[in-house]
DSSP file (Angstrom, degrees, kcal/mol; ACC not computed):
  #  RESIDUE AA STRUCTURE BP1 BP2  ACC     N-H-->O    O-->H-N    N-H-->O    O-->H-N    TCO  KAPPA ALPHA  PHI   PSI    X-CA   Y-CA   Z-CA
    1    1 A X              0   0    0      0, 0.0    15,-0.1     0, 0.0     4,-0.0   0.000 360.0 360.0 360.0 108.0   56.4   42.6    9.9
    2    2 A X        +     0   0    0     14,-0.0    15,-0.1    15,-0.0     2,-0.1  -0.287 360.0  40.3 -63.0 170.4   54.8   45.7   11.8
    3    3 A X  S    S-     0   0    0     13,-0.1     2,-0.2    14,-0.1    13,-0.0  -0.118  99.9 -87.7 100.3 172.3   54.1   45.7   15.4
    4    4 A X        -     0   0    0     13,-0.1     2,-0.3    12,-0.1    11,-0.1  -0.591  43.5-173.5 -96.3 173.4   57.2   43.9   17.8
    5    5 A X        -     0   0    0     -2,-0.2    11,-0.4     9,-0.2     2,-0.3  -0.794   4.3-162.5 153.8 105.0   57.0   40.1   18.3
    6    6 A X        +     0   0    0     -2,-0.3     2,-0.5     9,-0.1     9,-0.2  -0.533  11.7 173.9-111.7 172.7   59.3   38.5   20.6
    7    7 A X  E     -A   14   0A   0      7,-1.0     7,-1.5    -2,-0.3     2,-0.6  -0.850  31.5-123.5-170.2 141.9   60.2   34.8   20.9
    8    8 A X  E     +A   13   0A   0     -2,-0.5     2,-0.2     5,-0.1     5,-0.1  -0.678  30.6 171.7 -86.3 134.9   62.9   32.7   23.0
    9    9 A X  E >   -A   12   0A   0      3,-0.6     3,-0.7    -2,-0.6     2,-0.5  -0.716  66.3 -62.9-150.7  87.4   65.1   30.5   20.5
   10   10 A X  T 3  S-     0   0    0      1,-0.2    -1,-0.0    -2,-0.2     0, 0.0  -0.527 112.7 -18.2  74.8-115.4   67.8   29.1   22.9
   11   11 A X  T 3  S+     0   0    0     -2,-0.5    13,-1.9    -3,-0.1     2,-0.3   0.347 117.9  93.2-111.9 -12.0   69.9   31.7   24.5
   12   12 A X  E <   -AB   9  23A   0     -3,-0.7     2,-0.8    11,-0.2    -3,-0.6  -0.343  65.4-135.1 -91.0 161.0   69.0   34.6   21.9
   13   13 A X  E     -AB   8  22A   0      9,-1.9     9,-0.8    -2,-0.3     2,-0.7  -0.755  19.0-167.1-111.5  99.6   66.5   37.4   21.6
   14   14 A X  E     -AB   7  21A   0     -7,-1.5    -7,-1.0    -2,-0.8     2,-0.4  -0.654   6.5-178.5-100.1 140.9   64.8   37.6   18.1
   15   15 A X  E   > - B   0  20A   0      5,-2.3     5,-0.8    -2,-0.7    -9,-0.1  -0.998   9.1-166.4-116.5 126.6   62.9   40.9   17.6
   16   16 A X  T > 5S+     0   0    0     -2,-0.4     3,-4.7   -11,-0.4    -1,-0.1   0.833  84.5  55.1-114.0 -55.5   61.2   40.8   13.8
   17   17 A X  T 3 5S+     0   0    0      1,-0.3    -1,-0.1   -12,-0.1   -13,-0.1   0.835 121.0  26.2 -43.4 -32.9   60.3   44.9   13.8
   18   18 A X  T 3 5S-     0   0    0      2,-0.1    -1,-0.3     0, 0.0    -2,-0.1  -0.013 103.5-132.4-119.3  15.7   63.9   46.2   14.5
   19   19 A X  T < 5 +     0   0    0     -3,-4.7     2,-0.3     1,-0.2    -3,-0.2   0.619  50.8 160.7  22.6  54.2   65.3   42.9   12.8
   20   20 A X  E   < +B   15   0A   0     -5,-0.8    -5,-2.3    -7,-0.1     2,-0.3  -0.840  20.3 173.2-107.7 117.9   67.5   42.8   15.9
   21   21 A X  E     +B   14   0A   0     -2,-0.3     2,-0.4    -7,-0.2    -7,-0.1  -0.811  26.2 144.1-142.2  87.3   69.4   38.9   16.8
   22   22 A X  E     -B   13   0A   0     -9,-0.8    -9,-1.9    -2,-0.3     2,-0.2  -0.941  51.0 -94.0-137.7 164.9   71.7   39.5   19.7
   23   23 A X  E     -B   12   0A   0     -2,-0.4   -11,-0.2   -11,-0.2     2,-0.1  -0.507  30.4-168.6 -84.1 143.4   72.6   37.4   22.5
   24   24 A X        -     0   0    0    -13,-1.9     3,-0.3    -2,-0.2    -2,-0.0  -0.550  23.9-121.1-144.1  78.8   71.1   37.5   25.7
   25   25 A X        -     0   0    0      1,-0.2   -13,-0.0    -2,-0.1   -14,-0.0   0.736  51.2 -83.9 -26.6 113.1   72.4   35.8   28.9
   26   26 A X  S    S+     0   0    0      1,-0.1    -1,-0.2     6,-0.0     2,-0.2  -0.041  73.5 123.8  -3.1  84.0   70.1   33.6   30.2
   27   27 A X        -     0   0    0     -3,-0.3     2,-0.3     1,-0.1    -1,-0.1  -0.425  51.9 -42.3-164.0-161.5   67.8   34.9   32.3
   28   28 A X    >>  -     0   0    0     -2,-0.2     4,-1.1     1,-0.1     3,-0.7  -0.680  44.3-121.3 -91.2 142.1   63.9   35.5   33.4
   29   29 A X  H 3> S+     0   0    0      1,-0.3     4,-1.1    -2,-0.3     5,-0.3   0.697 118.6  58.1 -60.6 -31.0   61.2   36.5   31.0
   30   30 A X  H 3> S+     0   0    0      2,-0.2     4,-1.2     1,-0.2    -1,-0.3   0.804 103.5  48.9 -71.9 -46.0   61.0   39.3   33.2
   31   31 A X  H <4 S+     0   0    0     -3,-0.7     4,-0.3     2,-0.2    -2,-0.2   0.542 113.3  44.1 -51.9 -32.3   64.5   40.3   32.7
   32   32 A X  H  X S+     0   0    0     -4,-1.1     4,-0.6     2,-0.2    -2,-0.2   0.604 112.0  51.8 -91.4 -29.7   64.5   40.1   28.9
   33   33 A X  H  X S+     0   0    0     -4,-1.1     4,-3.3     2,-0.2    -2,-0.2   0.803 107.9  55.3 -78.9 -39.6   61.2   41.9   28.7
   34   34 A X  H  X S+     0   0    0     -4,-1.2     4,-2.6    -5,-0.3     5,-0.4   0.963 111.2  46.0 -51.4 -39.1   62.7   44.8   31.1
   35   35 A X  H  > S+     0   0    0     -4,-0.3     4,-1.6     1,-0.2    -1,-0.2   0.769 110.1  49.6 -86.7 -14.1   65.5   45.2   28.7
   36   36 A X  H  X S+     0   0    0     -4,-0.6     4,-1.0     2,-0.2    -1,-0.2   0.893 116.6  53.6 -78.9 -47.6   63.2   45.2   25.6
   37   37 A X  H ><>S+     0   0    0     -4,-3.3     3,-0.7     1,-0.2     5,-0.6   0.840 104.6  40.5 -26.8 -67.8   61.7   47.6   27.6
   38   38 A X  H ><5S+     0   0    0     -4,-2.6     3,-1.8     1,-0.2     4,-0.3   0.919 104.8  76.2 -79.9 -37.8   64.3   50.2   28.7
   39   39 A X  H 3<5S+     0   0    0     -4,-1.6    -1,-0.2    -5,-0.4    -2,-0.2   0.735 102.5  37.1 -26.2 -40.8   65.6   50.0   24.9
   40   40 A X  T <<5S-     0   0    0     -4,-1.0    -1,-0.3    -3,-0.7    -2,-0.1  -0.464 134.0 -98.1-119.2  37.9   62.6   51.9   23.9
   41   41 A X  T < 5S+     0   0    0     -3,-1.8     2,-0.4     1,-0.2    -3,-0.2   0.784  80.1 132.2  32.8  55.7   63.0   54.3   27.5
   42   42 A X      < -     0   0    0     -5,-0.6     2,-0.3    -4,-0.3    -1,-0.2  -0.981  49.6-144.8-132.8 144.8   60.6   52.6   29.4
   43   43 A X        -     0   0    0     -2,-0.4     2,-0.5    -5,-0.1    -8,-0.0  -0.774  10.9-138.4-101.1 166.6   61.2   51.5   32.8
   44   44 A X        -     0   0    0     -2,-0.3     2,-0.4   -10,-0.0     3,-0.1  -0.976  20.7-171.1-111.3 117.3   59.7   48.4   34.0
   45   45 A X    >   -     0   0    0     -2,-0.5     3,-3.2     1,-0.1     4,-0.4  -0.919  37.6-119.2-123.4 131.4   58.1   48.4   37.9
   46   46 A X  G >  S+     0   0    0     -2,-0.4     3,-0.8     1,-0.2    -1,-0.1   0.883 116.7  62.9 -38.3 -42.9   57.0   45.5   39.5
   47   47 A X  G 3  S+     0   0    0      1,-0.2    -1,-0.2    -3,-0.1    -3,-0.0   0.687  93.6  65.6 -54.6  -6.4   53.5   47.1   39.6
   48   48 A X  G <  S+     0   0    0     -3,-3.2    -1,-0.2     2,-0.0    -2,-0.2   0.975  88.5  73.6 -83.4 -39.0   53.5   47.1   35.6
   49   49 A X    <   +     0   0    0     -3,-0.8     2,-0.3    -4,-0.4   -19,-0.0  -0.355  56.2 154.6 -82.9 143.8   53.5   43.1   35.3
   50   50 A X        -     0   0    0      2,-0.0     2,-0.2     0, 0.0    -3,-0.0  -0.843  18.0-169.8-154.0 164.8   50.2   41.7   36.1
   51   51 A X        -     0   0    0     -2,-0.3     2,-0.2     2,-0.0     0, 0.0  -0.768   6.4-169.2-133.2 169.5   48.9   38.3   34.8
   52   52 A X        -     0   0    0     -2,-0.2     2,-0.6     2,-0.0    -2,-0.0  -0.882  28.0-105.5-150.8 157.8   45.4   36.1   34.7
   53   53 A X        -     0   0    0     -2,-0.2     2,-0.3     0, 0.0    -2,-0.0  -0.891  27.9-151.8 -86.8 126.9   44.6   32.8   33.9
   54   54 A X        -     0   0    0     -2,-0.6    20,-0.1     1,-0.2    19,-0.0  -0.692  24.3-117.1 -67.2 143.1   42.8   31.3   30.8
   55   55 A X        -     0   0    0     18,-0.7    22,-1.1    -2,-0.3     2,-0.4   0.083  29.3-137.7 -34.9 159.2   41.1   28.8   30.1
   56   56 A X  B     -c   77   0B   0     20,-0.2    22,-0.2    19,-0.1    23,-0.2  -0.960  47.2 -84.6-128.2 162.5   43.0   26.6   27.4
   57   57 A X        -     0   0    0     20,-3.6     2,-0.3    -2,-0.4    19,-0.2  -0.113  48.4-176.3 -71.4 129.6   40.4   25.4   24.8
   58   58 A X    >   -     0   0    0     17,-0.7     3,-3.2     3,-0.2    -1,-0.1  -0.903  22.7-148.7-132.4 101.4   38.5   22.3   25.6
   59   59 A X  T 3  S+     0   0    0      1,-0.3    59,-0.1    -2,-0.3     4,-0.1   0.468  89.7  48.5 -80.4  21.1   36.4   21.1   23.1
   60   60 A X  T 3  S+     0   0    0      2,-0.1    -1,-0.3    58,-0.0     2,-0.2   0.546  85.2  97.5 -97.1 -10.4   33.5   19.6   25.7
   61   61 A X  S <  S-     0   0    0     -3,-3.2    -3,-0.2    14,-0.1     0, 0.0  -0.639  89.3 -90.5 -90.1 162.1   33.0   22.4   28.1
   62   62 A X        -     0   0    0     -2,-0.2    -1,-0.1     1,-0.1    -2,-0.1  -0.146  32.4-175.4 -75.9 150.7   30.3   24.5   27.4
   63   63 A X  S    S+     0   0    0     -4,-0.1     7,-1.6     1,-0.1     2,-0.3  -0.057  70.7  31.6-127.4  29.0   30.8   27.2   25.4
   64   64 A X  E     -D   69   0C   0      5,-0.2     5,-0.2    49,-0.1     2,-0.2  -0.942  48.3-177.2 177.0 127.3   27.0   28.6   25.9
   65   65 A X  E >   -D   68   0C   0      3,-1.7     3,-2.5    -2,-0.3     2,-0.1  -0.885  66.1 -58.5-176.7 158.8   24.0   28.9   28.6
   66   66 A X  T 3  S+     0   0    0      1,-0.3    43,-0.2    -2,-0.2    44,-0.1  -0.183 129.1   7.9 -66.2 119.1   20.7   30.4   27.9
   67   67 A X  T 3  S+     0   0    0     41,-1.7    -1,-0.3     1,-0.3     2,-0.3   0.336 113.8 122.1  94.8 -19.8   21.6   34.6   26.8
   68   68 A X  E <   +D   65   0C   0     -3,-2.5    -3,-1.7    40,-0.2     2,-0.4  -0.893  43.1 167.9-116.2 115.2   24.9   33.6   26.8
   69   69 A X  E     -D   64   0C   0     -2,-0.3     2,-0.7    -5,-0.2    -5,-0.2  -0.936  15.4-157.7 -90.5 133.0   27.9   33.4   24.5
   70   70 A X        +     0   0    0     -7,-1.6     2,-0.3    -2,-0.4    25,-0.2  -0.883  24.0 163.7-119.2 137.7   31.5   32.7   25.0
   71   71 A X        +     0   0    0     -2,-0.7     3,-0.5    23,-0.1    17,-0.1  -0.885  42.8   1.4-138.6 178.8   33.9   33.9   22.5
   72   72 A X  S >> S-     0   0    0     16,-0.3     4,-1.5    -2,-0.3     3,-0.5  -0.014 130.0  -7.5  81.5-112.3   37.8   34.5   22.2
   73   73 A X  T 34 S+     0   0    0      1,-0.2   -18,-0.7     2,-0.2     4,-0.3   0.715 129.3  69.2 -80.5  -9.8   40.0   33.7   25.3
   74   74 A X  T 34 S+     0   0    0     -3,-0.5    -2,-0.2     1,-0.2    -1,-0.2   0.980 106.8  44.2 -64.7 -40.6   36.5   32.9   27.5
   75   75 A X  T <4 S-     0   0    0     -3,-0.5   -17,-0.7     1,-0.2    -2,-0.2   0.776 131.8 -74.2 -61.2 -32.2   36.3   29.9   25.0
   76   76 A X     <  -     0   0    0     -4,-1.5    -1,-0.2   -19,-0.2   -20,-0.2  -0.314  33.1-111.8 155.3 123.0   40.1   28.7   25.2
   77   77 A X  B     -c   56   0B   0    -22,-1.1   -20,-3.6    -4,-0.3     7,-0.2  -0.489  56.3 -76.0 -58.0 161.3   43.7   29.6   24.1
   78   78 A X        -     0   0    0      5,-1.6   -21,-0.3   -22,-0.2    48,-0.1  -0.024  40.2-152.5  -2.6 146.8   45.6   27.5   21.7
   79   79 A X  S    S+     0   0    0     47,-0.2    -1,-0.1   -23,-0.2    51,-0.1   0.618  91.5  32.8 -54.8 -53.4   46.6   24.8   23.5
   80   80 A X  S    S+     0   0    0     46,-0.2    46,-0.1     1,-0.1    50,-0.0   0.799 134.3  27.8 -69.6 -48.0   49.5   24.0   21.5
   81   81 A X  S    S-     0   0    0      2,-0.1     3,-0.1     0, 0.0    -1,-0.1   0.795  88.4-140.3 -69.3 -48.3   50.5   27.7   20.5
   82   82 A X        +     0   0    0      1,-0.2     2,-0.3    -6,-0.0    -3,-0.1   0.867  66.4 129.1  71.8  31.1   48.7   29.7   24.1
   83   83 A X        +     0   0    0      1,-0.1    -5,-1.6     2,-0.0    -1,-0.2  -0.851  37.6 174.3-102.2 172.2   47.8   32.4   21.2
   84   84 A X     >  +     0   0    0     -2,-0.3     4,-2.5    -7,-0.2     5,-0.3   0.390  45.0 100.8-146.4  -2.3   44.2   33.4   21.1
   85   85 A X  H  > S+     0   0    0      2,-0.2     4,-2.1     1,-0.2     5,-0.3   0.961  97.6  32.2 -43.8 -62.4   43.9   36.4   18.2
   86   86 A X  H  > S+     0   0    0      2,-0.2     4,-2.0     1,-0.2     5,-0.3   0.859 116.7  56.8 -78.1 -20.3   42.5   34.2   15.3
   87   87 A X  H  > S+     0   0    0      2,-0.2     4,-2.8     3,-0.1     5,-0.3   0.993 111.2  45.9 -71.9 -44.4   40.6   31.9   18.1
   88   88 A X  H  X S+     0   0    0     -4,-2.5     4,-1.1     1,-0.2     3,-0.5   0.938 117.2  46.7 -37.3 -67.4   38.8   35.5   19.3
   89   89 A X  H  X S+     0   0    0     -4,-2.1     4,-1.4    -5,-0.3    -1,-0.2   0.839 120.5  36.8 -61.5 -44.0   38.1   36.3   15.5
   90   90 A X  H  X S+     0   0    0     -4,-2.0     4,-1.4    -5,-0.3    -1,-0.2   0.818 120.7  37.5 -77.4 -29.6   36.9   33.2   14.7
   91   91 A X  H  X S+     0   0    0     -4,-2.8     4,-1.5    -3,-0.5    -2,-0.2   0.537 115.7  59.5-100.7  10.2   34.9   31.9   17.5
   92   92 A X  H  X S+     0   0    0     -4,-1.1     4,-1.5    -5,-0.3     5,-0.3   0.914 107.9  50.5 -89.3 -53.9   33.8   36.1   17.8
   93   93 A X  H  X S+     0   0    0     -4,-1.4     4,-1.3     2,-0.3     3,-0.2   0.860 109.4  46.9 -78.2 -52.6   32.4   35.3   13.8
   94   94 A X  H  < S+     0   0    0     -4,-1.4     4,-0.5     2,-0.2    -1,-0.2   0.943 114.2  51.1 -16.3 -78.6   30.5   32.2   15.2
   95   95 A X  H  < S+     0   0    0     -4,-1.5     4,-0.4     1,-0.2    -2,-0.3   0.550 114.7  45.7 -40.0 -37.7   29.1   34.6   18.3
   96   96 A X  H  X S+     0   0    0     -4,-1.5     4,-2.2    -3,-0.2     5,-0.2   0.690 105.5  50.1 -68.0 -47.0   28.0   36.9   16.0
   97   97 A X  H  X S+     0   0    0     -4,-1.3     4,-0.7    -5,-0.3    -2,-0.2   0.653 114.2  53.6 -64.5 -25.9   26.4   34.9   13.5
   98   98 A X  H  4 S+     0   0    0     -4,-0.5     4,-0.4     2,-0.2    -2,-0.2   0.808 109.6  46.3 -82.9 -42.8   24.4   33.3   16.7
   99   99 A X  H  > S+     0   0    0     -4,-0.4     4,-1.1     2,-0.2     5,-0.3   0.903 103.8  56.9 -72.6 -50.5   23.3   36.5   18.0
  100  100 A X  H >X S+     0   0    0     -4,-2.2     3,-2.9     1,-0.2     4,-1.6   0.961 113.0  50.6 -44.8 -77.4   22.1   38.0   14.7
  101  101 A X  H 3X S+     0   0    0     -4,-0.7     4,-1.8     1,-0.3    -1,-0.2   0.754 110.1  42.7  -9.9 -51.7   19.9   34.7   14.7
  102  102 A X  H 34 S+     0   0    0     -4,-0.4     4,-0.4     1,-0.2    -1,-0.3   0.421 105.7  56.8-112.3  19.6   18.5   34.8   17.7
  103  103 A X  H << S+     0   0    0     -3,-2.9    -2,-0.3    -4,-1.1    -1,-0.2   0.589 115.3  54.3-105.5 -27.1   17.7   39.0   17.8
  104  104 A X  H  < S+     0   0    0     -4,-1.6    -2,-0.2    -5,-0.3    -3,-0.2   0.959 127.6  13.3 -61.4 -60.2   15.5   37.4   14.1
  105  105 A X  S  < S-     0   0    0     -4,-1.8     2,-0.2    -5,-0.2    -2,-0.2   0.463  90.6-120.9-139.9   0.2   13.9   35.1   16.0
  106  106 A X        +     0   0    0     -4,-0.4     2,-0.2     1,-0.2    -4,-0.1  -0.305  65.3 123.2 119.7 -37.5   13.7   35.1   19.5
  107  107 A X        +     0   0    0     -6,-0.2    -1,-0.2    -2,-0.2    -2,-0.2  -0.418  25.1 167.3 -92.0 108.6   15.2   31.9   20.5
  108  108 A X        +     0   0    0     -2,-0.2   -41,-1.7     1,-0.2   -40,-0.2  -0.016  39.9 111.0-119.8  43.3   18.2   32.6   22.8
  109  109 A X        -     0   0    0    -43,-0.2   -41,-0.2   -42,-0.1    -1,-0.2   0.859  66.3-146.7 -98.7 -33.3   19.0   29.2   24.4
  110  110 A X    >   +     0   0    0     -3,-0.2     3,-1.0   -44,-0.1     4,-0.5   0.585  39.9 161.4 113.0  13.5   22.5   29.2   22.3
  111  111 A X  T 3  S+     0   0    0      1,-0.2     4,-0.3     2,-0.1    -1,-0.0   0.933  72.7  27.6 -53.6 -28.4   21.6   25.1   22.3
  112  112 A X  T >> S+     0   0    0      2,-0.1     4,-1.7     1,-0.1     3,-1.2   0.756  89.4 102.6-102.3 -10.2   24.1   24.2   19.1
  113  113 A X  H <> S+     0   0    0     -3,-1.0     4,-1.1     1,-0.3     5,-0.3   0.916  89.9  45.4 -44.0 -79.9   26.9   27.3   19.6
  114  114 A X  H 3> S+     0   0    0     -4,-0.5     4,-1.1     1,-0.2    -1,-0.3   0.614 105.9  55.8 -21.8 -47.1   29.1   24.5   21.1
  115  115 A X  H X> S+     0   0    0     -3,-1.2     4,-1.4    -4,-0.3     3,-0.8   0.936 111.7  46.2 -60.1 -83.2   28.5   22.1   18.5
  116  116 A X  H 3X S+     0   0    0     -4,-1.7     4,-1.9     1,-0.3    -2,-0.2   0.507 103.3  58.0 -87.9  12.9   29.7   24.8   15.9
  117  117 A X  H 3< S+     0   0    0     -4,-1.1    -1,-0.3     2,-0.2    -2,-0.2   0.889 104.6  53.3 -45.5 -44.0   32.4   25.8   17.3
  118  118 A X  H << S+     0   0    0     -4,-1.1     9,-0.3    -3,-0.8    -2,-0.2   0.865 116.4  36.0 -39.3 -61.8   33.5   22.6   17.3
  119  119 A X  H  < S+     0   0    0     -4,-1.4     5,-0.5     4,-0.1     4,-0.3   0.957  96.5  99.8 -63.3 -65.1   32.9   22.2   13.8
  120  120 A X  S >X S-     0   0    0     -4,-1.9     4,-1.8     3,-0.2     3,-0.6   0.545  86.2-103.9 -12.1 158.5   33.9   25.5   12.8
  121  121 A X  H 3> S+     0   0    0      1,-0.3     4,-1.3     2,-0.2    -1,-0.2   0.831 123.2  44.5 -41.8 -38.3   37.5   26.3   11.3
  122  122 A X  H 34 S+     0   0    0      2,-0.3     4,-0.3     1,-0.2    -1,-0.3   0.171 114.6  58.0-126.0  -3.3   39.0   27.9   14.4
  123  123 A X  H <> S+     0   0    0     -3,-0.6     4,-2.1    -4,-0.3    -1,-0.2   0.815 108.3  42.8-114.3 -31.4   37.4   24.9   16.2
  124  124 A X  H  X S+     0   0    0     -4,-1.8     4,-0.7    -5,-0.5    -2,-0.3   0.719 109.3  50.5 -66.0 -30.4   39.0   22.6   14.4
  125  125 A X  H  < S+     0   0    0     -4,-1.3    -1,-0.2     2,-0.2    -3,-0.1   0.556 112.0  55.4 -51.6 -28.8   42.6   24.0   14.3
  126  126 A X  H  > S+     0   0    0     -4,-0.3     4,-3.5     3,-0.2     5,-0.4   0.857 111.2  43.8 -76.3 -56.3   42.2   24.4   18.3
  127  127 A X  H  < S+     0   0    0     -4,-2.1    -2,-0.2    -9,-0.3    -3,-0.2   0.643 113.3  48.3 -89.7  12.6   41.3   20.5   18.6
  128  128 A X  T  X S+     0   0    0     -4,-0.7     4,-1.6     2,-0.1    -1,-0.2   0.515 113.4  50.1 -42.9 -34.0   44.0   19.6   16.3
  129  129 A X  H  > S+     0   0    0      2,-0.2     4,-2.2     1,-0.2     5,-0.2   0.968 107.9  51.8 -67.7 -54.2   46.2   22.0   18.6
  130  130 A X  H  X S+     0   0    0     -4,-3.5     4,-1.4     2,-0.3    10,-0.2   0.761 105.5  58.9 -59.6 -29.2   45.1   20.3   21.7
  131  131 A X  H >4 S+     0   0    0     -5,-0.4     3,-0.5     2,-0.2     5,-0.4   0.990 113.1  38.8 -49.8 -74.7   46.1   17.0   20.0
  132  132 A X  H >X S+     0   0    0     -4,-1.6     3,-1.2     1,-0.3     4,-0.7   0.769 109.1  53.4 -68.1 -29.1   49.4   18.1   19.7
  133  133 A X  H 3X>S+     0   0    0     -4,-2.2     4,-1.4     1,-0.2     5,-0.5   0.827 106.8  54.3 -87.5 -21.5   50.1   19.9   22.6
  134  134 A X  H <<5S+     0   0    0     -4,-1.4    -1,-0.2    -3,-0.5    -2,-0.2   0.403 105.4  56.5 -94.3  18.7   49.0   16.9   24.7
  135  135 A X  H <45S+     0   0    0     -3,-1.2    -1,-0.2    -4,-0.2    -2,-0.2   0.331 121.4  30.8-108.2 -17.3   51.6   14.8   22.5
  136  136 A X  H  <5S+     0   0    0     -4,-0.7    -2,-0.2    -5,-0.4    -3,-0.2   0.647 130.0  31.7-126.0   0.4   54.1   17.3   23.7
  137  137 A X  T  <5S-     0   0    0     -4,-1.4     2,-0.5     1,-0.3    12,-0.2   0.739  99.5-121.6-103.7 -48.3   53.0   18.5   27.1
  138  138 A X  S   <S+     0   0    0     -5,-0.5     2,-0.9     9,-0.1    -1,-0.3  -0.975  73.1   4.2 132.4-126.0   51.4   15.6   28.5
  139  139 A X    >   -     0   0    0     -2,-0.5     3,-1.5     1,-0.2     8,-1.1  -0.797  58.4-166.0-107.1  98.7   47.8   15.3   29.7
  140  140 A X  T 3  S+     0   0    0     -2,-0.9    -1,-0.2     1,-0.3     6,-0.1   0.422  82.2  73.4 -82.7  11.9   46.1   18.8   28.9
  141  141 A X  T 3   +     0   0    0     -7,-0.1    -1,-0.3     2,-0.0     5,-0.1   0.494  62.5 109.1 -72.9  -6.0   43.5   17.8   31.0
  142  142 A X  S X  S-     0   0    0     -3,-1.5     3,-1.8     3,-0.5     5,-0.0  -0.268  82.0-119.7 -46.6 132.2   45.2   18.2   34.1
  143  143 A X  T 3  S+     0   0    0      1,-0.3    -1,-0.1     3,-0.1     3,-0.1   0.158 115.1  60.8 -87.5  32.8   43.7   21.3   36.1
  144  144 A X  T 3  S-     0   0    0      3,-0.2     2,-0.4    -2,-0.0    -1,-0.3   0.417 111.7-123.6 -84.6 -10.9   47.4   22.8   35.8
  145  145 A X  S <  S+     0   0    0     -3,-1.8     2,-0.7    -6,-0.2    -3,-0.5  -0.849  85.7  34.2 120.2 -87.8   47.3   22.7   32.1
  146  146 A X  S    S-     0   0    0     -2,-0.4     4,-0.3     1,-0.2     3,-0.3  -0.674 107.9 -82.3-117.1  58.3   50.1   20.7   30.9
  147  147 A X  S    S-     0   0    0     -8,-1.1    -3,-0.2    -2,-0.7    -1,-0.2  -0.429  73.4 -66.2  80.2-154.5   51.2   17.6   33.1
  148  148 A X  S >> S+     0   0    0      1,-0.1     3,-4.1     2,-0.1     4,-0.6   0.509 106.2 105.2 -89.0 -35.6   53.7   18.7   36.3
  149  149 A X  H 3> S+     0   0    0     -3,-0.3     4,-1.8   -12,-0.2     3,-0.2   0.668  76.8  62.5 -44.1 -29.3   56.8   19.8   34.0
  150  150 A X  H 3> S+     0   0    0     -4,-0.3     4,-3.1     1,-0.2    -1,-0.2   0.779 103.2  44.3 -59.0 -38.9   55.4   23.5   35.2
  151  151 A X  H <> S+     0   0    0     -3,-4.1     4,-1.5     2,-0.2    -1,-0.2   0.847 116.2  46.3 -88.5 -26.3   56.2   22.9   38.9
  152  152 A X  H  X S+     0   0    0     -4,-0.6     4,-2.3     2,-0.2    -2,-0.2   0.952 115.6  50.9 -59.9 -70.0   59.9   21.2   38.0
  153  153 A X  H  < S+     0   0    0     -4,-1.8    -2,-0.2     1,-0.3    -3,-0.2   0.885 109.9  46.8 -39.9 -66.8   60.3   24.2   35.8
  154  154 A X  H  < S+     0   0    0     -4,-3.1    -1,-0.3     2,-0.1    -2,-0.2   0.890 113.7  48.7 -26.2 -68.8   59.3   26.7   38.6
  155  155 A X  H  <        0   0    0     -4,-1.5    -2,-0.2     1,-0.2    -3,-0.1   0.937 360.0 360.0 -32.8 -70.5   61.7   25.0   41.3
  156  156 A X     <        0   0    0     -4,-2.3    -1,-0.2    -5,-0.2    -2,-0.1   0.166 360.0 360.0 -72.9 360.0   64.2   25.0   39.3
């Protein structure tokens, strides 16, 4: 698989590009990404890490307003995964298709873009995702995302 891809599976570090499976003490995401890091002679400085939030994908909030399109992570991550490449590509193909439409005809009020996301592929694999993730998170309506477990998790 090109590119790196990393993923926590217990106490190990699987790496797919460098087929690399070695043990890695417990630790901070920050700590395991530093060492992925320096492998490859890079240092890691607090000043490198930065973060934002996203949305995660909710399929009633508007996705649309008059001139206006929302596509990729503006629309929602995953709920259930927290990837957003094929939701970008998909709900981008939507966005596109919308625009083209309304540079033909004038009409830029965007009224049904919500609507087919919904319907769409990538809109339906996102509320199937949100299904599941709120069978394994809790209540993904909660304005932290996923129930409390985040602030225990934190603490702790």
């Amino acid at each position: 698989m090109p590119g790196t891809f990393l993923r926590s599976s217990g106490r190990a570090l699987h790496e797919s590009r460098d087929r690399v499976d070695r043990e890695v003490p417990q630790s901070t995401l920050r700590t395991v990404f530093g060492e992925v890091l320096r492998a490859r002679g890079v240092e890691l400085r607090d000043e490198d890490l930065e973060g934002a939030w996203a949305p995660v994908y909710d399929p009633e909030r508007e996705q649309s307003a008059p001139r206006v399109l929302l596509a990729g992570d503006a629309v929602g991550i995953d709920p259930w995964l927290g990837e957003g490449i094929s939701s970008a590509i998909g709900t981008g193909i939507v966005a596109g298709h919308f625009a083209s439409a309304a540079l033909e005809t004038g009409a830029f009020g965007f009224e049904e873009y919500r609507s087919r996301i919904v319907t769409s592929t990538v809109g339906e694999a996102l509320r199937a995702n949100r299904e599941m993730a709120s069978r394994f998170y809790g209540d993904t309506r909660r304005p932290h995302g996923y129930g409390d477990s985040w602030q225990r998790e934190a603490v702790a």
